[in-house]
C-alpha positions in Angstrom: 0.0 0.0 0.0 2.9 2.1 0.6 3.5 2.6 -3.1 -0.1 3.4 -4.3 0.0 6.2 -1.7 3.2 7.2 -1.9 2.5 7.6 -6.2 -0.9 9.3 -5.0 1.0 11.9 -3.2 3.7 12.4 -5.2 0.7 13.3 -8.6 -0.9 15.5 -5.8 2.7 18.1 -5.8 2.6 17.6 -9.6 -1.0 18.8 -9.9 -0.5 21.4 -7.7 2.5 22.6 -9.6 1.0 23.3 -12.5 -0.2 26.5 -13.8 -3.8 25.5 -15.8 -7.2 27.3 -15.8 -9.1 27.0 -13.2 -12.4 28.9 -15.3 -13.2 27.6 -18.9 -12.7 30.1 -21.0 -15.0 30.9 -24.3 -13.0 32.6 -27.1 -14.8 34.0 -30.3 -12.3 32.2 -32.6 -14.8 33.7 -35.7 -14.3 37.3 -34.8 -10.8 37.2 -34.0 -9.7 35.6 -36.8 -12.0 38.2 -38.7 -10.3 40.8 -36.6 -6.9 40.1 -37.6 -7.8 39.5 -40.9 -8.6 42.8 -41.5 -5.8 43.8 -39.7 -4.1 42.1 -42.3 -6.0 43.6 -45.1 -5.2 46.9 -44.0 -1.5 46.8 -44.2 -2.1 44.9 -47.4 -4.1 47.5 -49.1 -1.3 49.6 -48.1 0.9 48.4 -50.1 3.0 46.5 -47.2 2.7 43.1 -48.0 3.9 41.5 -45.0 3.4 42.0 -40.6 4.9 41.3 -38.1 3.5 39.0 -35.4 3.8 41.8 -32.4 2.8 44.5 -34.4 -0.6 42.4 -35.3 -1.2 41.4 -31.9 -0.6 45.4 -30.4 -3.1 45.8 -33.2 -5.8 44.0 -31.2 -5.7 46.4 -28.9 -7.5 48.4 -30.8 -10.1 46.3 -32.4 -11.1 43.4 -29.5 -13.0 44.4 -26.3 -10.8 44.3 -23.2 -12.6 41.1 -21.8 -12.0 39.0 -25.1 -7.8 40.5 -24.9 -8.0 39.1 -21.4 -9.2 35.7 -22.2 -7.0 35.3 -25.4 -3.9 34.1 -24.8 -0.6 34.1 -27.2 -1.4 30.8 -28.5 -4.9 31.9 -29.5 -3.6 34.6 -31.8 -0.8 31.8 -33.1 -3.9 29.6 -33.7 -5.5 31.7 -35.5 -2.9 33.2 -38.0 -2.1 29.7 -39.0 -6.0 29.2 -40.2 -5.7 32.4 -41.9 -2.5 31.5 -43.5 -3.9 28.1 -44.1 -7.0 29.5 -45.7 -5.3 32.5 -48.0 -2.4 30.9 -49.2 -0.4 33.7 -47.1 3.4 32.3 -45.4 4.5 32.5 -42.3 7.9 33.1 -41.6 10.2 33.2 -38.5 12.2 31.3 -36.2 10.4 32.2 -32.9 7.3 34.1 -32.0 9.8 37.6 -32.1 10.3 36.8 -35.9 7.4 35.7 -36.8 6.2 37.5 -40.0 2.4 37.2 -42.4 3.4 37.7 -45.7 0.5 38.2 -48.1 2.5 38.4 -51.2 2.9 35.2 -51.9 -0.6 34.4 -52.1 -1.3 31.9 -54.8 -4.0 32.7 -57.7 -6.4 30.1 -58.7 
């Protein structure tokens, strides 16, 4: 018995240790991928074909109430660029998340 309780214990530190949500959280993954989209658009329509990853997310700021900013975390925004890459033909470059560039002019014509 020793072991079982001495395993149950020792999953107890390791639960405790971690950093999860406590609260579900519910994320409008529609309108923030609409949001940055546009975001997108806009710098396109510029004449700047590509954005950085930071400079899209300070963008946010801007355009997402504060409570949807507070649930969204970094990986939401990731997420989310990689569908709209996916779904525009746009590439992502970079090495880490401080690189990490949208490029729209690569966008392949069908």
């Amino acid at each position: 018995m020793g072991g079982v309780e001495n395993a149950t214990s020792m999953s107890n530190k390791i639960v405790d240790q971690l950093n999860y949500a406590r609260t579900a959280k519910h994320i409008d993954l529609k309108l923030l991928k609409k949001e940055l989209k546009q975001a997108i658009d806009v710098r396109k329509a510029t004449s700047r074909p590509s954005i950085d990853f930071q400079t899209l997310l300070t963008s946010m700021g801007r355009r997402l109430s504060e409570e949807m900013i507070e649930q969204c975390s970094i990986s939401y925004y990731f997420i989310s660029i990689l569908h709209l890459c996916n779904e525009n033909n746009w590439e992502l470059t970079g090495r880490s998340l401080n690189e990490l560039t949208v490029n729209t002019c690569c966008e392949i014509i069908k």
